[in-house]
VEXDREN-2710 file (C-alpha; in Angstrom, 1 decimal):
% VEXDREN-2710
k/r/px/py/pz
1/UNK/70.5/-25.6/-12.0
2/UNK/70.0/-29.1/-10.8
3/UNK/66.9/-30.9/-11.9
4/UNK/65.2/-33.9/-11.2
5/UNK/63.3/-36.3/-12.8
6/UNK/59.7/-35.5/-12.9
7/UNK/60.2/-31.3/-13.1
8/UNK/58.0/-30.1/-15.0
9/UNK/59.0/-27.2/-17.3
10/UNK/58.9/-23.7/-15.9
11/UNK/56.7/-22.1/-19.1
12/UNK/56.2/-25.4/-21.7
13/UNK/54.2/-28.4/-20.7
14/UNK/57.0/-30.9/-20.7
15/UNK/58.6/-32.6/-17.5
16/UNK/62.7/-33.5/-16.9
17/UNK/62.9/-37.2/-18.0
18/UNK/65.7/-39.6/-18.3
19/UNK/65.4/-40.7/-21.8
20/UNK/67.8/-43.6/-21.8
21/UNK/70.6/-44.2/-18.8
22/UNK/72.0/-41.5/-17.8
23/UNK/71.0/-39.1/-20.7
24/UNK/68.0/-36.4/-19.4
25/UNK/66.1/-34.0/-21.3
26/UNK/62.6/-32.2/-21.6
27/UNK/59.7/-34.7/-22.8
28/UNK/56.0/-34.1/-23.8
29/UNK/53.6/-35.5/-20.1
30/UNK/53.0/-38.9/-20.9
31/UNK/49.6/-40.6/-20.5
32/UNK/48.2/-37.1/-19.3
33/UNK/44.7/-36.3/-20.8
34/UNK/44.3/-32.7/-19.3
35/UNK/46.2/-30.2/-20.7
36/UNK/49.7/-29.0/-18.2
37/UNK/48.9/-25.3/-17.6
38/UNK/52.0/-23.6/-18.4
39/UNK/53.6/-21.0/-15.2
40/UNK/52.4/-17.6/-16.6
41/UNK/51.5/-16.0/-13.2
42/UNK/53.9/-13.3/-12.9
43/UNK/55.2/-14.1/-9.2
44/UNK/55.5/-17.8/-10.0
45/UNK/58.1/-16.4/-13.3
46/UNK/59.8/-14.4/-10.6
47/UNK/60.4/-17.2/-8.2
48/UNK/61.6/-19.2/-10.9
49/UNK/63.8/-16.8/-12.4
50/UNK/65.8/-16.0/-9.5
51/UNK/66.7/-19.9/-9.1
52/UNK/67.6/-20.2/-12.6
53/UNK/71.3/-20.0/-13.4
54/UNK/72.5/-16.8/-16.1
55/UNK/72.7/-18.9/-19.4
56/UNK/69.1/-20.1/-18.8
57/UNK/68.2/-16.2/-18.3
58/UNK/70.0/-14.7/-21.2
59/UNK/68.9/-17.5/-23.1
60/UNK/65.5/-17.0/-22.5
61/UNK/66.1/-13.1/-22.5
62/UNK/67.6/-13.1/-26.2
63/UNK/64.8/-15.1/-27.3
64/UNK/63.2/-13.1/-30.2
65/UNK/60.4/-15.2/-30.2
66/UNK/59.7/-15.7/-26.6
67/UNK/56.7/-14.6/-24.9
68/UNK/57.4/-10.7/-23.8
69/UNK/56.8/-11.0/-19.7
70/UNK/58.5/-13.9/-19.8
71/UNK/61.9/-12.0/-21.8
72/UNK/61.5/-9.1/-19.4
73/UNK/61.5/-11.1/-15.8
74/UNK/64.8/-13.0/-16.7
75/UNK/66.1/-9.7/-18.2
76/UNK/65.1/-7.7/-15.2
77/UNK/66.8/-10.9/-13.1
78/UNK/70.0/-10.8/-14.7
79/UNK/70.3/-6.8/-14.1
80/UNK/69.6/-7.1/-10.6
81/UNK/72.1/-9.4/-10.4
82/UNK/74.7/-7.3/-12.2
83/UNK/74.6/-8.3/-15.1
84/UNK/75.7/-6.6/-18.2
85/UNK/71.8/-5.8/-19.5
86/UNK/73.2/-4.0/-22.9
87/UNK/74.6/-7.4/-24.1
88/UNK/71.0/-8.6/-24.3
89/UNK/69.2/-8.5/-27.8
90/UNK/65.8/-7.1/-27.0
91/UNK/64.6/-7.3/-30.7
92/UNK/60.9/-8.2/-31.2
93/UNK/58.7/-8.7/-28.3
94/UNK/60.8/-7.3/-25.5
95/UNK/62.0/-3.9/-27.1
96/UNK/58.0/-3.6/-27.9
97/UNK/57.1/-4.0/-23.7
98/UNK/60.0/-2.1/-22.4
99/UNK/58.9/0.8/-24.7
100/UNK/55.2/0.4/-23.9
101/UNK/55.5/0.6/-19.9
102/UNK/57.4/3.1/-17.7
103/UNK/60.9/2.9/-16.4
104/UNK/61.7/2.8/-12.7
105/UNK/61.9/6.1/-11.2
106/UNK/65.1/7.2/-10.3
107/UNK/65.9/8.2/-7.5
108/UNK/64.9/11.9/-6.2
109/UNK/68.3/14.0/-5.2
110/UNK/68.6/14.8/-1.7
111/UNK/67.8/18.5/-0.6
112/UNK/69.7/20.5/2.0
113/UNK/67.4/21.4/4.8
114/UNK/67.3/25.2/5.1
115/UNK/69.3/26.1/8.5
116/UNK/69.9/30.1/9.9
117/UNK/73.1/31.7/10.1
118/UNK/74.6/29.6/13.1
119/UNK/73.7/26.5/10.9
120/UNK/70.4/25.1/12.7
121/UNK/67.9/23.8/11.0
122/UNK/65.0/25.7/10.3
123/UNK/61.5/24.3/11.2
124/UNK/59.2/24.2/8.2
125/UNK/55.6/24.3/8.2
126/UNK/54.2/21.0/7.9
127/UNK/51.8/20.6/5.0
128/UNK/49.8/17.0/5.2
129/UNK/46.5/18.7/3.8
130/UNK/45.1/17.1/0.8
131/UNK/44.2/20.2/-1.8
132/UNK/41.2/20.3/-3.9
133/UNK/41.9/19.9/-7.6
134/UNK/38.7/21.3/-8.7
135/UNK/40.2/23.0/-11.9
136/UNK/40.8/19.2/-13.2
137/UNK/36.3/18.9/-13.0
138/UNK/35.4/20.8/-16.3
139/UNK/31.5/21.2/-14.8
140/UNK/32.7/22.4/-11.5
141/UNK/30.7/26.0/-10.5
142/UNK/34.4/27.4/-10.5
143/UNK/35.4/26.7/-13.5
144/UNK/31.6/27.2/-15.4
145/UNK/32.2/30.8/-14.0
146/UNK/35.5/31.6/-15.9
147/UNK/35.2/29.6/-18.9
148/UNK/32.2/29.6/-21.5
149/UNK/32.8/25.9/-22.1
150/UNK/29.9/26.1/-24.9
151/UNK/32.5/28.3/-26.9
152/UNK/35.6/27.3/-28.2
153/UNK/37.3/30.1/-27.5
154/UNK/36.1/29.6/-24.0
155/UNK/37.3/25.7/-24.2
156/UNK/40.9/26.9/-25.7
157/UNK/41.1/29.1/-22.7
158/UNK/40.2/26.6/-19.7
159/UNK/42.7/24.0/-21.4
160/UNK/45.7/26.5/-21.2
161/UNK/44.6/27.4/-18.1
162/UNK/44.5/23.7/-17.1
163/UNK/47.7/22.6/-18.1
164/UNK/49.4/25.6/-16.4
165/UNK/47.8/23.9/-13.3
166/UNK/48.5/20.8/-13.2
167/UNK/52.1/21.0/-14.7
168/UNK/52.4/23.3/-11.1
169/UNK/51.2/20.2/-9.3
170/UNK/54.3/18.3/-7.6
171/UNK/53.2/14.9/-8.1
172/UNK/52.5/16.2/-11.5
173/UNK/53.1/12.8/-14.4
174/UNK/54.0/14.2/-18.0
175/UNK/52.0/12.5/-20.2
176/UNK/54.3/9.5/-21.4
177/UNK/55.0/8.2/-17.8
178/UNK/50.8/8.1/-17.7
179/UNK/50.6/6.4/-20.4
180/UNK/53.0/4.0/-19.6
181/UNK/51.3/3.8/-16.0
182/UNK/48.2/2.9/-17.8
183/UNK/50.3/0.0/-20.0
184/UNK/51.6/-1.2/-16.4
185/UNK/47.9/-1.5/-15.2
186/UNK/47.3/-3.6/-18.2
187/UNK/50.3/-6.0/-17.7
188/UNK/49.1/-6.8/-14.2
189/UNK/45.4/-7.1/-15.1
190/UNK/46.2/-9.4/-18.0
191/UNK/48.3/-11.4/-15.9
192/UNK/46.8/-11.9/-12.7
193/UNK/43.5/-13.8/-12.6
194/UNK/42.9/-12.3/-9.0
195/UNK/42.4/-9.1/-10.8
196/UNK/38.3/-9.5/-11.2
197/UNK/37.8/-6.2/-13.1
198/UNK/39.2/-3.0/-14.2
199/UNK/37.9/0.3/-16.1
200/UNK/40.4/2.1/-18.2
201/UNK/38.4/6.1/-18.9
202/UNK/39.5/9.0/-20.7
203/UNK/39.7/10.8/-23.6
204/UNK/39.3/9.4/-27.4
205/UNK/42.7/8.6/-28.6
206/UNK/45.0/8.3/-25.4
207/UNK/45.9/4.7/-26.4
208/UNK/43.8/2.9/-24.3
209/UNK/42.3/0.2/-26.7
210/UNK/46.0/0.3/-28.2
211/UNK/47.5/-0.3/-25.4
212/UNK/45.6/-3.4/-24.0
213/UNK/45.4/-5.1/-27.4
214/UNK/48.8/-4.9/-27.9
215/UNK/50.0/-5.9/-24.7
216/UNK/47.6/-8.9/-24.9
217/UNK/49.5/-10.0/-28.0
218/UNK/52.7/-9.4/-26.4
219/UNK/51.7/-11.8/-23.4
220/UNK/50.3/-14.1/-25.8
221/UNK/46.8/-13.2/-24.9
222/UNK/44.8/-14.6/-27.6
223/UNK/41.6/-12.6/-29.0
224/UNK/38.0/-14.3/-29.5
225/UNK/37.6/-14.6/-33.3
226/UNK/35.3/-16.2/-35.7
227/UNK/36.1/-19.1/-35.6
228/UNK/36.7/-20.0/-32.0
229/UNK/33.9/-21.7/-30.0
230/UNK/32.3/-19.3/-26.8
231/UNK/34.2/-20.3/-23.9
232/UNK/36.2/-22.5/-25.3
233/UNK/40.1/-23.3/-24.9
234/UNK/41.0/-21.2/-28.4
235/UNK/40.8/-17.6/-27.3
236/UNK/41.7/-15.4/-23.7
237/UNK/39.2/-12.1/-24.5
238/UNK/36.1/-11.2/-26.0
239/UNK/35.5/-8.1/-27.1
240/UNK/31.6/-7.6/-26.2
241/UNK/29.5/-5.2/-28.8
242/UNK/27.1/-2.7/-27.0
243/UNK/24.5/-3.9/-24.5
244/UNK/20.8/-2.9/-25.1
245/UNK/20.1/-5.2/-22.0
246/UNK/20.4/-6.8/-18.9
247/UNK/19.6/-10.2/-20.5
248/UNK/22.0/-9.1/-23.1
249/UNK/24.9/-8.6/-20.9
250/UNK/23.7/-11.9/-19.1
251/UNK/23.9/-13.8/-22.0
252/UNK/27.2/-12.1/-23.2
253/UNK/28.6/-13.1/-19.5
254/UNK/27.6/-17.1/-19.8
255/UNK/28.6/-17.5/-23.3
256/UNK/32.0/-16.0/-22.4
257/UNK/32.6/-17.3/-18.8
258/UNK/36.2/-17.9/-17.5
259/UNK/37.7/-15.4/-20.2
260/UNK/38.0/-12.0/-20.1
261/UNK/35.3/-9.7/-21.6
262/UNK/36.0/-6.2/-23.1
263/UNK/33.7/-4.0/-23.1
264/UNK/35.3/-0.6/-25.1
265/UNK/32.7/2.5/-25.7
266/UNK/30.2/0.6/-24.7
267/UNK/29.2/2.6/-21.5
268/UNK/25.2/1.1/-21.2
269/UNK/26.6/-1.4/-19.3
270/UNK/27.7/1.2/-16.5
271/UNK/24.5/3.4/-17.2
272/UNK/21.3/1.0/-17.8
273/UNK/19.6/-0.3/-15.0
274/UNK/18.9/-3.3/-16.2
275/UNK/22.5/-4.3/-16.2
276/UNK/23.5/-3.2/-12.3
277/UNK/22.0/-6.2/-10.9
278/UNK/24.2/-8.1/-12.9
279/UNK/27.1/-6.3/-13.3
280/UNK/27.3/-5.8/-9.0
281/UNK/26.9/-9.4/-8.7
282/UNK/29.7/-10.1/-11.4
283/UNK/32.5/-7.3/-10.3
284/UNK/32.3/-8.4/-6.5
285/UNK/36.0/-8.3/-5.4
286/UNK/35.2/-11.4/-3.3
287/UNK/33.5/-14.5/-2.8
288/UNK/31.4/-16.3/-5.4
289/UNK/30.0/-14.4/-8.0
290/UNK/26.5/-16.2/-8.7
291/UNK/24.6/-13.9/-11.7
292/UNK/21.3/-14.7/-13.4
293/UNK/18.1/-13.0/-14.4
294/UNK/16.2/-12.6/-10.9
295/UNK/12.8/-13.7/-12.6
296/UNK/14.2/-16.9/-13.4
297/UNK/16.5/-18.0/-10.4
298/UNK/17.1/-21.5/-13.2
299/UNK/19.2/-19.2/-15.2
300/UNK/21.9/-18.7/-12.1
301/UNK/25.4/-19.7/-12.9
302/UNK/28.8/-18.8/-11.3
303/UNK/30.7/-16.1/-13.4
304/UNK/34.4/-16.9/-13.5
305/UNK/35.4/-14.5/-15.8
306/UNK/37.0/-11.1/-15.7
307/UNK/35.8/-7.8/-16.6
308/UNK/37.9/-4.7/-18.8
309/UNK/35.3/-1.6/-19.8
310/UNK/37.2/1.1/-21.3
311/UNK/35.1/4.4/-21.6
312/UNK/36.2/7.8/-23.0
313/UNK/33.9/9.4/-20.4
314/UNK/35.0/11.2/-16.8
315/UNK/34.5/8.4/-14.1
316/UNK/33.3/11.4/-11.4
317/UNK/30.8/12.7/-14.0
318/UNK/29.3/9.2/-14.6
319/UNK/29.3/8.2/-10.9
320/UNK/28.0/11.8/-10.1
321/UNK/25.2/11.7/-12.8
322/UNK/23.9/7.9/-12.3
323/UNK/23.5/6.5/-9.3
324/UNK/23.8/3.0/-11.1
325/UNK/27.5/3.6/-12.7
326/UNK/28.7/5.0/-9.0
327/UNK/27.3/1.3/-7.7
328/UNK/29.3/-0.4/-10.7
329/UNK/32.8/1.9/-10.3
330/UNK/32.9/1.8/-7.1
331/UNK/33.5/-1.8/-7.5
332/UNK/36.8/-1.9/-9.7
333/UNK/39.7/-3.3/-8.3
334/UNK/41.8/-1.3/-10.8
335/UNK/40.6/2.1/-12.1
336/UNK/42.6/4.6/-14.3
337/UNK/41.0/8.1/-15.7
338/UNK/43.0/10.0/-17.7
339/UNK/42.2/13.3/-19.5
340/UNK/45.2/14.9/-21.5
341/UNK/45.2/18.7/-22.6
342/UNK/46.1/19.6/-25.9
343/UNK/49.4/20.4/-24.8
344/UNK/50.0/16.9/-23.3
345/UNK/48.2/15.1/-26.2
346/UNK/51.0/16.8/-28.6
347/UNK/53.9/15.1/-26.3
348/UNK/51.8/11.6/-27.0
349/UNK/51.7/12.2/-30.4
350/UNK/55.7/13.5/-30.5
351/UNK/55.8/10.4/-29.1
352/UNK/54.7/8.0/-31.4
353/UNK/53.4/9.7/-34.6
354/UNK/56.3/8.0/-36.9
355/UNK/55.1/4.8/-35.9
356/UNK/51.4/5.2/-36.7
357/UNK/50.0/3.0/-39.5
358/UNK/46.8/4.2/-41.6
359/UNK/44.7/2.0/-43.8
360/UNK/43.5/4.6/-45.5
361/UNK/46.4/6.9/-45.7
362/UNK/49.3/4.1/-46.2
363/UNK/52.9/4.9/-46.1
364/UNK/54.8/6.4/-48.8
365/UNK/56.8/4.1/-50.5
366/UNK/60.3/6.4/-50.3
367/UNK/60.8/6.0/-46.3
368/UNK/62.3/9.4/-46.0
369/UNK/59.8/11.2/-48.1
370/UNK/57.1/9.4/-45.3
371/UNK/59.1/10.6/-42.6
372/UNK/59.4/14.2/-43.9
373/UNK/55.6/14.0/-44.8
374/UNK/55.0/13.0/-41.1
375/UNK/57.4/15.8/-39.6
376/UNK/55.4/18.4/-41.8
377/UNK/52.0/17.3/-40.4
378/UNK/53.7/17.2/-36.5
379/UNK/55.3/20.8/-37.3
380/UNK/51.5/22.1/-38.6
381/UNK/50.2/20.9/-35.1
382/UNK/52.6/22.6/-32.7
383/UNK/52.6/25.5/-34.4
384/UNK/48.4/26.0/-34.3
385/UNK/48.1/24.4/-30.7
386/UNK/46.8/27.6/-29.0
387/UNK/43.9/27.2/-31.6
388/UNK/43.2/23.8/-31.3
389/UNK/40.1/23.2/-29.8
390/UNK/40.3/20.3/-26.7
391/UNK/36.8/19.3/-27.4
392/UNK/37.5/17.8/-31.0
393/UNK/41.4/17.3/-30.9
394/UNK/43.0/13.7/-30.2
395/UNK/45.6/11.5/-31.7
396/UNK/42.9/10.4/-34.0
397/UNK/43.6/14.2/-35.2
398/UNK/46.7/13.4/-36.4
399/UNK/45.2/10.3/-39.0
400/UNK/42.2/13.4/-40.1
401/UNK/44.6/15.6/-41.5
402/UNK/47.2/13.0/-43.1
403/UNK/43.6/12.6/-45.1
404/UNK/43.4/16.0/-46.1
405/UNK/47.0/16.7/-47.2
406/UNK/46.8/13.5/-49.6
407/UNK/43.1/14.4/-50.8
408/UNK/44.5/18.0/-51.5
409/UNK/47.6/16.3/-53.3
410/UNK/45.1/13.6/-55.0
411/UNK/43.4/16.8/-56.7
412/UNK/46.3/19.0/-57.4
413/UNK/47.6/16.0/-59.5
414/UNK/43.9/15.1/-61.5
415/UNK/44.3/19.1/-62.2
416/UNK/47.0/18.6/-64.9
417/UNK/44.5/16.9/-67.2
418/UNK/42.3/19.4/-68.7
419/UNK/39.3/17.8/-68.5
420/UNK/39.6/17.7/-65.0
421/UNK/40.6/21.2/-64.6
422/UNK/37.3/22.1/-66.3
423/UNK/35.7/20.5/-63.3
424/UNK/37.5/20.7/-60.6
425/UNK/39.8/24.0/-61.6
426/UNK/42.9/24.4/-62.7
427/UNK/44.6/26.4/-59.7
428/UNK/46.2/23.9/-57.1
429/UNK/45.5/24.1/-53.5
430/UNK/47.8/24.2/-50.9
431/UNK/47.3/21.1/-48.9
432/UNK/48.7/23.5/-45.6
433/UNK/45.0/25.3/-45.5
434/UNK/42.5/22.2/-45.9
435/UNK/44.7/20.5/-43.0
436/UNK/45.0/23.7/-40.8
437/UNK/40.8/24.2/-41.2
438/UNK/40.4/20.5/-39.9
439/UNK/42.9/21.0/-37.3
440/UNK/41.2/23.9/-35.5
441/UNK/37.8/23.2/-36.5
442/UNK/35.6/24.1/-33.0
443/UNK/31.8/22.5/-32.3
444/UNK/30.4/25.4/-32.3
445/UNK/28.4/25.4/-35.4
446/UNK/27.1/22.4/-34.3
447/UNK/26.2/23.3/-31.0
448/UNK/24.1/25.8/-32.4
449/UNK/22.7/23.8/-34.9
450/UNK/21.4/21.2/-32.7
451/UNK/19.7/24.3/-30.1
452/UNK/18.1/25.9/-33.4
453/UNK/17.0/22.4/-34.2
454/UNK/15.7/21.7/-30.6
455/UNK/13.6/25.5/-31.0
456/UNK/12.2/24.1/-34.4
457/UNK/10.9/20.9/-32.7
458/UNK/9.2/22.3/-30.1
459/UNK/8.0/25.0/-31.9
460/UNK/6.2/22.5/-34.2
461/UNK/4.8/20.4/-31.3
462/UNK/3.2/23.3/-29.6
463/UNK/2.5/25.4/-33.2
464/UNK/1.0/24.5/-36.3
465/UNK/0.4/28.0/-37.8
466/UNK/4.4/28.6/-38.9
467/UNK/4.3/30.6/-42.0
468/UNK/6.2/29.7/-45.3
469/UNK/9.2/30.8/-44.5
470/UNK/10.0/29.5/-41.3
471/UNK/8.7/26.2/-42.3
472/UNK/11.1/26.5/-45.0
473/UNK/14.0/27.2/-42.6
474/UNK/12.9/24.6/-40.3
475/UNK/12.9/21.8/-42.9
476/UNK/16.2/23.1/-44.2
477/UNK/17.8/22.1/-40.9
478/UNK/16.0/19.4/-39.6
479/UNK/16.4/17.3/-42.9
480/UNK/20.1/19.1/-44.0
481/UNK/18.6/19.8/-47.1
END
């Protein structure tokens, strides 16, 4: 590609000098104070790519330590342009994106029209109506009536009713193409400052912190960290601890301004009302967002920054219940919400399970005795899923009962010195039925712990004449004695 003096370098700040007569190359910006933003909007990369000759691509492409958007726009260049894509090395950061976000669709087969038996097409009713999906709403009336949600066997049996339903859906997404929709979501909001703010909701253990951080670090999005000044030129993202209030948030917002704040699990900022002032002003889609504490119009200042909140909450059920959150929602220019059965958490867990790492539970040191271990756990799973309760089953499961089997295991080993036995016993357990009672473990024990609690409490503000025993009983409970 012909260049002339003064280019300046598609992703490095360094422009196309002539060095001595005749002889050019890529030098640092001389005499330049400010720092040379390097191209990183995704568009720009694209525009760039498809001027940029094939040994600049694949060079780029093959680059194991090349930033990861970067790697995939010249690799998605050079297969457009036909291109032999399976020469490329996609070791290291690209491998990690192209497995993180989906693949293009192909395309749908064409289906014969249905015609009679001279051969004329057959008119078919037209169906443009949009259908409720009130089975996907766990406190719609509907569903409250055939489900005892307060049960687990109740829960078990609205979550096998609900994946036959939406697997019948025909725009129906199995769960690693949402996912990876999710992860596509992420790429664009990380890389387009024009996206102001986005809320990422659904259940614990999806991926969704996961997903973000690692795609950050993939497009060399640089977390806040101890040593990095607020709002200054070291970091791309804060993550934001929970917000008690508005001045909180305020604070958070100014100290932070220009970068992009996280807020995971931290779902007072959708909820408390002294933060909706601030968060409507700072997640307009337009215009100049100007936020400050309305007693004290000195403390105004322009908010340039981005916003991420991740919640594992339903968006409807927040928006429905607070008239605040609905205000605040309503306002994302990117929203996902997803909420996985136990059938479809499984295919996520299939899915990645051998690539989990666990501080507390760390690999085996024989890799096939780790893999084995992992297969076991996996095999435990799909064959107890119809007993898995929804309500307090999640990836995260998967991490709980690695924990048991090596605690059982721990034991069974202690057991072999006597002294131990004494304590402990000397029969070994099986490692199969510790797991298998934290896999289907249900809430409802607790459930009716806290409504025998809540009939103690108000039983003692309205009565002070209990007699011994239920004192006894009430003191047992409310102090877990």
């Amino acid at each position: 590609m012909a260049r002339n003096v003064g280019d300046m370098h598609p992703t490095k700040p360094w422009v196309w000098t002539e060095y001595k007569p005749g002889q050019f190359d890529w030098r640092p910006v001389k005499g330049q104070t400010t720092k040379v933003t390097p191209i990183t909007d995704t568009d720009k990369l694209i525009a760039w790519a498809k001027k940029t000759d094939e040994a600049t691509l694949l060079k780029m492409a093959n680059s194991q330590k090349g930033a990861a958007l970067t790697r995939k726009i010249a690799y998605d260049e050079l297969n457009l342009r036909g291109f032999d894509v399976s020469t490329v090395n996609t070791t290291g950061s690209l491998a990690t994106l192209m497995n993180m976000v989906r693949k293009a669709p192909s395309a749908a087969p064409a289906t014969q029209a249905p015609v009679d038996e001279d051969g004329n097409e057959v008119p078919q009713p037209i169906d443009d109506g949009v259908k409720e999906k009130w089975y996907l709403n766990s406190e719609d009336d509907r569903v409250k009536k055939m489900f005892n949600m307060k049960t687990k066997d109740g829960r078990v049996k609205y979550d096998h009713f609900l994946d036959k339903m939406k697997k019948k859906e025909p725009d129906y997404l199995n769960p690693i193409e949402v996912v990876e929709d999710l992860n596509e979501q992420y790429v664009e909001f990380l890389d387009n400052d024009e996206q102001r703010f986005m809320i990422s909701a659904g259940g614990a253990g999806i991926g969704k912190t996961y997903g973000f951080t690692k795609l950050a670090e993939l497009m060399s999005k640089k977390p806040y960290s101890s040593g990095d000044e607020p709002g200054g030129a070291g970091y791309d993202y804060y993550e934001a601890t929970n917000v008690a209030s508005g001045k909180q948030l305020l604070n958070i917002l100014k100290a932070h301004n220009g970068k992009i704040i996280l807020f995971d699990d931290t779902d007072s900022i959708l909820t408390l009302k002294q933060c909706a002032p601030v968060m409507k002003k700072a997640c307009a889609t337009t215009g100049i967002r100007m936020v400050g504490d309305p007693d004290d119009v000195k403390t105004n200042f322009e908010f340039t920054g981005r916003i991420m909140i991740m919640t594992n909450k339903n968006l409807n059920a927040l928006a429905m219940e607070n008239e605040d959150a609905r205000a605040v929602i309503s306002r994302a220019m990117m929203k996902s919400d997803i909420h996985m059965t136990v059938a479809e958490t499984i295919e996520v867990m299939k899915n990645r399970f051998q690539s989990y790492e666990f501080t507390e539970s760390p690999r085996l040191d024989d890799p096939i005795e780790d893999a084995k271990e992992r297969n076991d756990l996996l095999d435990l799973i799909e064959k107890n899923k119809k007993n898995i309760d929804p309500a307090q089953f999640t990836t995260r499961s998967f991490q709980e009962i690695l924990n048991e089997k090596r605690k059982v295991e721990k034991a069974n080993e202690k057991r072999k010195n006597p002294m131990f036995a004494a304590l402990i016993g000397s029969v070994d357990k099986k490692w199969e039925d510790k797991a298998l009672a934290v896999l289907t473990k249900g809430d409802d024990d607790e459930l009716n712990k806290s409504e025998e609690i809540e009939t103690l409490e108000k039983a003692f503000d309205s009565e002070f004449n209990l007699d011994e025993m239920s004192i006894e009983k009430a003191e047992e409970l409310l102090f877990e004695k």
